[in-house]
Structure formats: structure tokens, C-alpha cells
LOTIMAR-169569 format. One record per residue (C-alpha): residue in three letters; x, y, z. Coordinates in nm, 4 decimals, decimal comma, padded with zeros to 6 digits. Last residue first. Example, Ala and Ser with C-alpha at 12.3 -4.5 7.8 and 13.67 -1.06 7.14 Angstrom:
BEGIN
TORNU  aa       c1       c2       c3
TORNU SER  01,3670 -00,1060  00,7140
TORNU ALA  01,2300 -00,4500  00,7800
This chain:
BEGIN
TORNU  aa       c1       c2       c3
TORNU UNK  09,7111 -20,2922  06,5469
TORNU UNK  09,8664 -20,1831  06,2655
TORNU UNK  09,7180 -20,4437  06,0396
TORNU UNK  09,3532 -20,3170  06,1405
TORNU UNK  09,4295 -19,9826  05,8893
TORNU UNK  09,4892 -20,2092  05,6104
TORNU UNK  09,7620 -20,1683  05,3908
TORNU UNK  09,8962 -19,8766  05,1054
TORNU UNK  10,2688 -19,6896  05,0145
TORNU UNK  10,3073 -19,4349  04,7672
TORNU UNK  10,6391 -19,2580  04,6618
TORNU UNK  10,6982 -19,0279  04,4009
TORNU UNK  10,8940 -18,8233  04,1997
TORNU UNK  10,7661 -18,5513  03,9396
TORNU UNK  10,9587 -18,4077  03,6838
TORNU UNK  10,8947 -18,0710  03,4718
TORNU UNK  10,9913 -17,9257  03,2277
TORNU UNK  11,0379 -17,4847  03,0295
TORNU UNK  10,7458 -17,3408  03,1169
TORNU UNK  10,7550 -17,0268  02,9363
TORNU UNK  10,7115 -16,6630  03,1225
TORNU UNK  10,4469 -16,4288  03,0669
TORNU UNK  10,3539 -16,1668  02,8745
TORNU UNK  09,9718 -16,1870  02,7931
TORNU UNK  09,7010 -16,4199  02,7648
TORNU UNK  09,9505 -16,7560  02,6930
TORNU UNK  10,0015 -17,0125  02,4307
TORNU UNK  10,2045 -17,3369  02,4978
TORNU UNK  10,2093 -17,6606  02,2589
TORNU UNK  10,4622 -17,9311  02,3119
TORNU UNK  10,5291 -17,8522  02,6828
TORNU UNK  10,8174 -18,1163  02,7953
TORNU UNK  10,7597 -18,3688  03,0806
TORNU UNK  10,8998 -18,6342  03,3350
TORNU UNK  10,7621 -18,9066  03,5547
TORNU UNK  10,9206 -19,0904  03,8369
TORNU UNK  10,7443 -19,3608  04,0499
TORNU UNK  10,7749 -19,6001  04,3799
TORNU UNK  10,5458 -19,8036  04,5360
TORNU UNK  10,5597 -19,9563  04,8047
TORNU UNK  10,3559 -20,2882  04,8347
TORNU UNK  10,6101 -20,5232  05,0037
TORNU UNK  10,9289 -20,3202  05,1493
TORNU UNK  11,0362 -20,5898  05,3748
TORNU UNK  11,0260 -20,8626  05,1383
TORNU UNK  10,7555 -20,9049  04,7946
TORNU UNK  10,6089 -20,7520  04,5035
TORNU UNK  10,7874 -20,4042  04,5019
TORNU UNK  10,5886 -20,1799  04,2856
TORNU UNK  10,7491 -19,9563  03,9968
TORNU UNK  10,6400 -19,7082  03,7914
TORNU UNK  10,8509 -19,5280  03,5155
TORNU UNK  10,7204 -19,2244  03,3158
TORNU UNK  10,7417 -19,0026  02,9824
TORNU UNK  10,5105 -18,6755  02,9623
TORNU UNK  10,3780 -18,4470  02,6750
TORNU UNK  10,2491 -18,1480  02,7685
TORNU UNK  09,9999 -17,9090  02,6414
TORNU UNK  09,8776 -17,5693  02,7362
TORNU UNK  09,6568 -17,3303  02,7423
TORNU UNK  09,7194 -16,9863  02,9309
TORNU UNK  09,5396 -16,7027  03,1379
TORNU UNK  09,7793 -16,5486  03,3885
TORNU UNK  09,7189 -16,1732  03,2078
TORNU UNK  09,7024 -16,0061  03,6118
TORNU UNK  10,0041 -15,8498  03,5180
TORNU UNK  10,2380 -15,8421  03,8922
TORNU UNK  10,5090 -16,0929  03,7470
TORNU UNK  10,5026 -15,8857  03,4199
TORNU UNK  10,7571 -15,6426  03,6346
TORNU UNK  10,6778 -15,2920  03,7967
TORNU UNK  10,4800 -15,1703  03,5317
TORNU UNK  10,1045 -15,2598  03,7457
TORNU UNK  10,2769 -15,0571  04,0388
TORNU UNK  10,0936 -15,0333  04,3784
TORNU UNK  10,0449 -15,4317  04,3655
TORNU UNK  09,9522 -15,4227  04,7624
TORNU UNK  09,5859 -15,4633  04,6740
TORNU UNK  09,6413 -15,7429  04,4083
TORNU UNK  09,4436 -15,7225  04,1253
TORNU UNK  09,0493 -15,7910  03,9881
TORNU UNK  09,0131 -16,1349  03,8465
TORNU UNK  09,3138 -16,2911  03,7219
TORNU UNK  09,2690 -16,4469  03,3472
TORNU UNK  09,1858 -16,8178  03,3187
TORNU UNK  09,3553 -17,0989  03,2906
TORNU UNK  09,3227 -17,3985  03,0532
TORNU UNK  09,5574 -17,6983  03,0641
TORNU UNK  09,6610 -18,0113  02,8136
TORNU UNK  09,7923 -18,3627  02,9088
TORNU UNK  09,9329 -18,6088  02,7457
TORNU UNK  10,0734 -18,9125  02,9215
TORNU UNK  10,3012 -19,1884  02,8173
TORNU UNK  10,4208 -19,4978  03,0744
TORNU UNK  10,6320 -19,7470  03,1634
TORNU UNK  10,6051 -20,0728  03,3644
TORNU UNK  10,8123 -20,2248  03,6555
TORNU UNK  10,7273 -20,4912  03,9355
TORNU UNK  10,5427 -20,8189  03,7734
TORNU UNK  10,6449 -20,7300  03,4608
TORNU UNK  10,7243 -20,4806  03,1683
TORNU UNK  10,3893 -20,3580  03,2173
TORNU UNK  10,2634 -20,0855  02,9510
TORNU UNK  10,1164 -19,7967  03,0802
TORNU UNK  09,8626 -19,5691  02,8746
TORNU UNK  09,7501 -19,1935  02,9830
TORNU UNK  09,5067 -18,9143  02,8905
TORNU UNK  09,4751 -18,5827  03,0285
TORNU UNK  09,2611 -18,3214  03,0652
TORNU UNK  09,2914 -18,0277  03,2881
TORNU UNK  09,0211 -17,6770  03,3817
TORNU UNK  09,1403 -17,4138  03,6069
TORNU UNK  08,9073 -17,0773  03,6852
TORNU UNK  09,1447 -16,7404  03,7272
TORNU UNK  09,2518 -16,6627  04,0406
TORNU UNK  09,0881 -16,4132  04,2478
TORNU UNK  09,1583 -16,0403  04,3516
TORNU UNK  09,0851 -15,7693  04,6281
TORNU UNK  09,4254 -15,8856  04,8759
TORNU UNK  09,1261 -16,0178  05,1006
TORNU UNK  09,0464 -16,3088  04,8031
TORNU UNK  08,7813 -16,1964  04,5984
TORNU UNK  08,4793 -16,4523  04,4772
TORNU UNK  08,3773 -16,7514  04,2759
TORNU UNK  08,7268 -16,9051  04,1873
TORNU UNK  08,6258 -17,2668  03,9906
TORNU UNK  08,8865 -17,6003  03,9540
TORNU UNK  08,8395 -17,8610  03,7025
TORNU UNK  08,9096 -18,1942  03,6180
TORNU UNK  08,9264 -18,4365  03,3675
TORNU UNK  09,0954 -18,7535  03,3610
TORNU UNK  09,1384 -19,0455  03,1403
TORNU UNK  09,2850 -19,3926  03,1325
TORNU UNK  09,4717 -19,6964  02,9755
TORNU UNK  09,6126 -20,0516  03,0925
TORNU UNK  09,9031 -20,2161  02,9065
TORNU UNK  09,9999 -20,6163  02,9344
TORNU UNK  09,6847 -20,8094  02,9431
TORNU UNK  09,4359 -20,5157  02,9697
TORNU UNK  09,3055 -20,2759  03,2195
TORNU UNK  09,0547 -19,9858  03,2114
TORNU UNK  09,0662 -19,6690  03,4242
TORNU UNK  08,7959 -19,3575  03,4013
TORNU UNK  08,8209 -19,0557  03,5880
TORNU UNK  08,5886 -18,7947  03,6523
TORNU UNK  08,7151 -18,4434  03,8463
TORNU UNK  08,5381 -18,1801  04,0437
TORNU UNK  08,6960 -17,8854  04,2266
TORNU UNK  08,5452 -17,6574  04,4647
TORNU UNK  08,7705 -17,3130  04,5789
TORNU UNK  08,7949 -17,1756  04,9177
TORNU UNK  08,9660 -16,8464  04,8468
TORNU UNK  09,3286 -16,7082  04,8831
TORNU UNK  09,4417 -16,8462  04,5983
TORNU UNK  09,7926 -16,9888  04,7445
TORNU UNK  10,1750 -16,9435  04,8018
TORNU UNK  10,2618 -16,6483  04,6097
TORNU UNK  10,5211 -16,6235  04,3749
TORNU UNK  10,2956 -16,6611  04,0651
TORNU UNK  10,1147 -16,3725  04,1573
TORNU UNK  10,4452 -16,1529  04,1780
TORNU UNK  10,5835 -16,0785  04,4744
TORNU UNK  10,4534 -15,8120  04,7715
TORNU UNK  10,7610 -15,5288  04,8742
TORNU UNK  11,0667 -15,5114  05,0990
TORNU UNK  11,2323 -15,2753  04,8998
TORNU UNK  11,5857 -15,2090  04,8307
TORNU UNK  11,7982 -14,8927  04,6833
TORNU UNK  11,9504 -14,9459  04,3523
TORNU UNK  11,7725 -14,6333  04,1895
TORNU UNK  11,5411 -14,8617  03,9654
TORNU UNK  11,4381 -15,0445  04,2507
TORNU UNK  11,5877 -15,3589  04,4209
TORNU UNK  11,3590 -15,6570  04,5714
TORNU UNK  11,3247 -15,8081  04,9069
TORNU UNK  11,0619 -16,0265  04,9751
TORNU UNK  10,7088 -16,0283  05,0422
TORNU UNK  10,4564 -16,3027  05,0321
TORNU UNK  10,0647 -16,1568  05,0376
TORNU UNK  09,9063 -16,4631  04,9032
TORNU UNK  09,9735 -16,7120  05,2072
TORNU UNK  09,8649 -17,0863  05,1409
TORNU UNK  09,5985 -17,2263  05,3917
TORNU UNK  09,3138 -17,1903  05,1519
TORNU UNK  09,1225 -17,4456  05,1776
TORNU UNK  09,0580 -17,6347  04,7787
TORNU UNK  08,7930 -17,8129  04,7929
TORNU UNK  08,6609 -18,1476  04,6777
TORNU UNK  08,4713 -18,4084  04,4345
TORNU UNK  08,5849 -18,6836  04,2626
TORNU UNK  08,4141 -18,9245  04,0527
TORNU UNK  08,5631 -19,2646  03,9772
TORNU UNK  08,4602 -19,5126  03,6842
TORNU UNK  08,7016 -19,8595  03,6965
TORNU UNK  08,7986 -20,1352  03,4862
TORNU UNK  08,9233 -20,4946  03,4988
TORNU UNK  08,7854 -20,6678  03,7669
TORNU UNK  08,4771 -20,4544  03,8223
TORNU UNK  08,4250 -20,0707  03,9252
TORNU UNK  08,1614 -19,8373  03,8835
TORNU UNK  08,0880 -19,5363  04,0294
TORNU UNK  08,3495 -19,5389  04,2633
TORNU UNK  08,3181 -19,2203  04,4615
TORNU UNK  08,6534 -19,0063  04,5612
TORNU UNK  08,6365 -18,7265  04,8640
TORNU UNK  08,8337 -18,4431  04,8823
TORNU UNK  09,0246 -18,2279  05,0531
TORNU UNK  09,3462 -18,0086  04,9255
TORNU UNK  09,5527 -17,7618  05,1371
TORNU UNK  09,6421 -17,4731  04,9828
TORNU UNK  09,9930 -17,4696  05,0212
TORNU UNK  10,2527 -17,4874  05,3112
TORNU UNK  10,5923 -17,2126  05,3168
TORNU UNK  10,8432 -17,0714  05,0448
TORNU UNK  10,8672 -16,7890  04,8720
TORNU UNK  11,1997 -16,6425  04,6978
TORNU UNK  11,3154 -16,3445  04,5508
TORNU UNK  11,6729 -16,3571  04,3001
TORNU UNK  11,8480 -16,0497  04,1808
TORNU UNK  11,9973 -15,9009  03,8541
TORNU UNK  12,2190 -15,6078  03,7506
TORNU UNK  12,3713 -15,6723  03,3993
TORNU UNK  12,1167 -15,4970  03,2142
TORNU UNK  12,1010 -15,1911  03,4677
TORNU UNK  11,8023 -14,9529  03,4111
TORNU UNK  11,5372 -15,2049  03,2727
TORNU UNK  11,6508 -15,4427  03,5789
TORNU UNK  11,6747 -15,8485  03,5921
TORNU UNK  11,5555 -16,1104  03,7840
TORNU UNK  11,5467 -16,4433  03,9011
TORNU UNK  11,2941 -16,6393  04,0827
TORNU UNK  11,2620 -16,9052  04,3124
TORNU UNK  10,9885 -17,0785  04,5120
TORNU UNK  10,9360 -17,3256  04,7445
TORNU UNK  10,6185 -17,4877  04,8349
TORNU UNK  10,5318 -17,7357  05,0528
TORNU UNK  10,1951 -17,9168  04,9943
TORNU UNK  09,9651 -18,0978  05,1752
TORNU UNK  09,6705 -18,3898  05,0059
TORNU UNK  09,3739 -18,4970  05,1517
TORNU UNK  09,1960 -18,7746  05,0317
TORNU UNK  08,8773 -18,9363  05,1547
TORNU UNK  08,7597 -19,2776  05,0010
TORNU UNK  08,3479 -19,3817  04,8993
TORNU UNK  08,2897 -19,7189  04,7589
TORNU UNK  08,4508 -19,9647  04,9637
TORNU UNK  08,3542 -19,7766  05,2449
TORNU UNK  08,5322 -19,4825  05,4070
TORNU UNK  08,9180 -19,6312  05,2417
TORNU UNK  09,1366 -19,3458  05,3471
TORNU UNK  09,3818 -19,1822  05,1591
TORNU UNK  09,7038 -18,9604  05,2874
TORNU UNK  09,9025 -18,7028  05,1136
TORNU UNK  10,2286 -18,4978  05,1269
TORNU UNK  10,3467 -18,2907  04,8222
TORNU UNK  10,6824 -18,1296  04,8176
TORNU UNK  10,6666 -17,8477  04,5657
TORNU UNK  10,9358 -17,7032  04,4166
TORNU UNK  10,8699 -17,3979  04,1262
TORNU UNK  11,2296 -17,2593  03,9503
TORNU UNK  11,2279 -16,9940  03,7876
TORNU UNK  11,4152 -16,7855  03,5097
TORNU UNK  11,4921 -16,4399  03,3522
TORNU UNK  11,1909 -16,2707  03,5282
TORNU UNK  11,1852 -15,8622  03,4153
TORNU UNK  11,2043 -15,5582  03,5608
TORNU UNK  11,1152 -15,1731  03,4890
TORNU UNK  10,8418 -15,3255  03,2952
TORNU UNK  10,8132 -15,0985  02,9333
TORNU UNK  10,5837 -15,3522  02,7107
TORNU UNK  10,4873 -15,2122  02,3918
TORNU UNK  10,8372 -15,0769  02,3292
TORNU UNK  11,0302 -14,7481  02,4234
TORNU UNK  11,1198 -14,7816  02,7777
TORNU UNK  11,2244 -15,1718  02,6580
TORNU UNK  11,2061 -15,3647  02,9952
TORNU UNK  10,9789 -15,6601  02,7857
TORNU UNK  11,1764 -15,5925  02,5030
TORNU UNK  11,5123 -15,6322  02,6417
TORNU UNK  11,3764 -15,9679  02,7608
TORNU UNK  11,3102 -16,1246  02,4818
TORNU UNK  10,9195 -16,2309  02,3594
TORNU UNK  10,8836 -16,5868  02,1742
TORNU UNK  10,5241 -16,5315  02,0494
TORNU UNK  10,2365 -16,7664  02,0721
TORNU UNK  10,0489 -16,5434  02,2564
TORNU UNK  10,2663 -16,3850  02,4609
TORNU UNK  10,6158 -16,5425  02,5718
TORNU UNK  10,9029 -16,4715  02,8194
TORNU UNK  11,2059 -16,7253  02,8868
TORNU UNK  11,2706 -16,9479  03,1099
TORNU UNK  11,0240 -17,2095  03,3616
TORNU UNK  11,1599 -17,5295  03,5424
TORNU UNK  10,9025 -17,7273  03,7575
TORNU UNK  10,9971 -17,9245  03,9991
TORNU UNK  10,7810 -18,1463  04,1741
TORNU UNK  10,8520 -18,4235  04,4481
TORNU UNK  10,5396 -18,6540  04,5936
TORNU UNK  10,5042 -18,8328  04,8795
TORNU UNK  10,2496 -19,0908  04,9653
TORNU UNK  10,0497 -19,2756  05,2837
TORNU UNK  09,7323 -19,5223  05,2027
TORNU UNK  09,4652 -19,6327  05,4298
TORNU UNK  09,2684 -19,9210  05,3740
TORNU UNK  08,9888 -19,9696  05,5793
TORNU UNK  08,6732 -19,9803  05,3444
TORNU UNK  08,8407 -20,1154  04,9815
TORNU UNK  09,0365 -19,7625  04,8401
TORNU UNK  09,0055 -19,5634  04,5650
TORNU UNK  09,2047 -19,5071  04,2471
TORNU UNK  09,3405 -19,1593  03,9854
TORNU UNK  09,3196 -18,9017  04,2834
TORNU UNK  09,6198 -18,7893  04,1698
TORNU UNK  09,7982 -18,7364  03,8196
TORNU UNK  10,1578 -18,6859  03,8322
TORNU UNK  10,2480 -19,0380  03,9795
TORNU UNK  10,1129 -19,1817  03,6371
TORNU UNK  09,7888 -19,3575  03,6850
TORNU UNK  09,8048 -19,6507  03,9766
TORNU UNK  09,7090 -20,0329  03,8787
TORNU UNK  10,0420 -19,9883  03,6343
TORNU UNK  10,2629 -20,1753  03,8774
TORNU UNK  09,9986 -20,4521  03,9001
TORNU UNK  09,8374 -20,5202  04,2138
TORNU UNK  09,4759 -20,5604  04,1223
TORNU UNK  09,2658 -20,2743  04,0294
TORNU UNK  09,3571 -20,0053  04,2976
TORNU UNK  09,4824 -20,0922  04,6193
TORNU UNK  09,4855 -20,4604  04,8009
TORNU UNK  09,2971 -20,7774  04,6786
TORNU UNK  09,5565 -20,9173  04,4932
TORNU UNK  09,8677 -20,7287  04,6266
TORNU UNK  09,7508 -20,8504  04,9572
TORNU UNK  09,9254 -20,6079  05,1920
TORNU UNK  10,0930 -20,6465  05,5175
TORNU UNK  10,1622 -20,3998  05,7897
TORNU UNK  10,5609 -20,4097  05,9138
């Protein structure tokens, strides 16, 4: 198996808290000729409907007498993504990073015209593949500036259709919802700074980050512009475990234009082009590094959150948690050979 120098090898050092939280990426670079493998679970739980600030129920939202009147509405969903990346140590100032996803999707629903009748349409298939390239601005023993800079190809479909039942019972095989599709369509540049800093037994950082939609997809609409901030601290247990806290809070814009194949705006608030939304989250983690054997370097992480503040541009539905598993591994690219 390759070897690693946990002193010299990724990140700052070979701490367990040398690596952000396993839910932020492109956090550390590489030395020229490391090359780094990961894996990453998501799942993110979502329940209920909201707008604004407002708890919303679902006999509202279907209501053919309220504000609302969707002949269906979302009761829950659940969001997997598998996440498959690779870095690449260019120089020991520049690293590439691509990143793959998997996504599979699930949601539930139920009918205006039959309370009790509900059923579930899924999407799964690859992502918008992710490649970037991360700069170290400035880096010394104990602390580390890193700039970021990518785009977003868009490999994910955004015309996913499953089968869903009409207000007469019969079935259609008909385009989901927005957030059922796979991808944005559009090549779309991102940009994100980070900054790391080290201490005896805690280390803290920052990252912000933002992703811009300049033009129409083929289905006649683009997603709305994202923009993320977070801020993190570990604290190291010792030589192989440490915890971590993370806030984070999100900014998405409104859907440009709409879906071609979205025939019926009412149909259910999955097809509103309202996606706009700020958020917060509060997150809880556990890192861990194995210092020595067979599996020397891997690293392994868990992290899980709650929303603490959630406000959304129209009805939509609530995220609920989310946890993120991980797995990183890093050694030099000559140690294979």
C-alpha cells in the first residue's frame, strides 16, 4: 500500500482537524504530486411546507379556495447524493479538483381531490460535474489562504420524468419538479476563498463561495445565483480523533424564466419557480485519521445538521437535517509506482 508522511503529507500537518468538516470541500491543497481519492454520503431530509417565515399545511397549499390552490402537494423528501472526488497536487501551489455526484431522489405526494391518495416520483442518475482548480495564496506552518476557482459542467439531466397521477386517477408520465431534477443545465463559474489557521489543540476557518447562472438552460430557464458562508472550529481530542462545530448560512436566488415542459404552473409548488431561500444551519462533527498500520492516512468523517433559521421566496418545502459521511484518503503519486 502507498505511504504517507503525516508530517509533510496533506493539508497543514497531519492532525485529524488539518481537513475542514467533511461537508465543506475544497477546504486544503496539495504539495506537487500528491493525489488524493474521497467519498462522500449526503442525505438530506426535507417535511413540511413553508413561505416566508410561515409554517404552511398542506390542506392549504391544495385548498381550491385559499391563496395557494396546487392540485398536489410534497409531504416529504428525501435528497441522496453519493459524491466521488479526486485532487491532484499541479505544483505545490496550484491543485485540480474534480468532484462526481450520484443523485437519488425521492418524493412523496399527495392530491387536492383525494386526501388520503398519495404517490412517490423519483430521480436518480450523475450530477453536474464539478472542476476546479485551488491556489494557495499563502500558506506557512500554521495557517493557510486558498482561492478557488471552477465550473460547474452540466452533465446532470433537467428534463427527469416520472410517473405521476392526475386529479381523475389516471397516470402521466410527465417532467418533475425543479428540485427533482438532476442539474442546472448551464455551465456555471464558481469562486470560493478560504482561510485555515491552527492552534495547540483547536484549529479554526472560513469559507465563502458562490455560484452565478448567466443564461437559459434548453428547457427556457436558469437557476437562481448561489452564495454560502460558513465558519468552523475543531478541537483535537488526539493524535487520531477531534470534533467539530460549523455554522453555515445560504442565499438562493429565484428561478429565471420556467421550465418548457411545466404546462401547468398549479400543478404542485414543486413546478413554482419561487426557489429563492436563506438559510442557516448549525452542524456537529467527528473526524478521524488513522496514524499508523495498513490503513495509514485515511481519513474518515461524519457530520450532522439542523436549520436554525430558514426563510424562503415562496411555498416551499422545509429542510428538515442533514448528515454527511466521508472518506478521504491522500499519498504521492510516485509511491504507486
Amino acid at each position: 500500500m502507498p505511504t504517507i508522511s503525516l508530517a509533510d503529507g496533506i493539508g497543514i500537518g497531519g492532525r485529524p482537524d488539518c481537513h475542514a468538516p467533511i461537508g465543506v470541500m475544497g477546504d486544503h491543497s496539495h504539495k506537487k504530486g500528491e493525489i488524493m481519492f474521497s467519498y462522500r454520503y449526503m442525505r438530506m431530509e426535507m417535511s413540511g411546507l413553508r413561505d416566508a417565515k410561515h409554517d404552511i399545511s398542506r390542506s392549504d397549499a391544495v385548498s381550491s379556495t385559499g391563496s395557494y390552490k396546487f392540485m398536489n402537494a410534497p409531504i416529504k423528501m428525501h435528497a441522496n447524493m453519493h459524491m466521488f472526488g479526486s485532487m491532484y497536487g499541479i505544483s505545490d501551489q496550484l491543485t485540480a479538483m474534480i468532484m462526481v455526484p450520484f443523485l437519488n431522489n425521492k418524493m412523496q405526494i399527495r392530491q387536492r381531490a383525494n386526501d388520503m391518495k398519495r404517490f412517490t416520483v423519483s430521480s436518480r442518475g450523475i450530477g453536474d460535474i464539478k472542476l476546479s482548480g485551488i491556489y494557495s495564496l499563502k500558506k506557512n506552518t500554521n495557517s493557510k489562504w486558498l482561492l478557488n476557482v471552477g465550473l460547474s459542467i452540466p452533465t446532470g439531466e433537467t428534463n427527469v420524468k416520472d410517473d405521476m397521477v392526475m386529479m381523475n386517477g389516471s397516470h402521466s408520465h410527465s417532467t418533475l419538479g425543479y428540485n427533482m431534477q438532476l442539474g442546472s443545465g448551464t455551465y456555471d463559474p464558481t469562486l470560493k476563498m478560504g482561510y485555515y489557521k491552527k492552534y495547540d489543540k483547536f484549529s479554526i476557518g472560513w469559507q465563502a463561495s458562490g455560484t452565478w447562472r448567466f443564461y437559459q438552460n434548453k428547457n427556457d430557464y436558469h437557476l437562481g445565483d448561489d452564495y454560502l458562508g460558513t465558519i468552523y472550529s475543531s478541537f483535537v481530542i488526539n493524535d487520531w480523533i477531534s470534533i467539530s462545530t460549523r455554522f453555515d448560512g445560504k442565499w438562493k436566488r429565484k428561478i429565471s424564466g420556467a421550465h418548457a415542459k411545466h404546462s401547468n404552473m398549479l400543478m404542485s409548488p414543486a413546478f413554482s419557480k419561487d426557489k429563492g431561500y436563506r438559510k442557516i444551519n448549525f452542524y456537529g462533527g467527528i473526524n478521524l485519521i488513522i496514524p499508523k498500520g495498513e490503513l495509514k492516512g485515511q481519513r474518515f468523517a461524519i457530520e450532522y445538521s439542523n436549520p436554525i433559521y430558514q426563510y424562503y421566496d415562496g411555498l416551499q418545502m422545509k429542510s428538515d437535517r442533514m448528515i454527511t459521511l466521508g472518506w478521504q484518503y491522500a499519498f504521492k503519486f510516485n509511491d504507486l509506482f
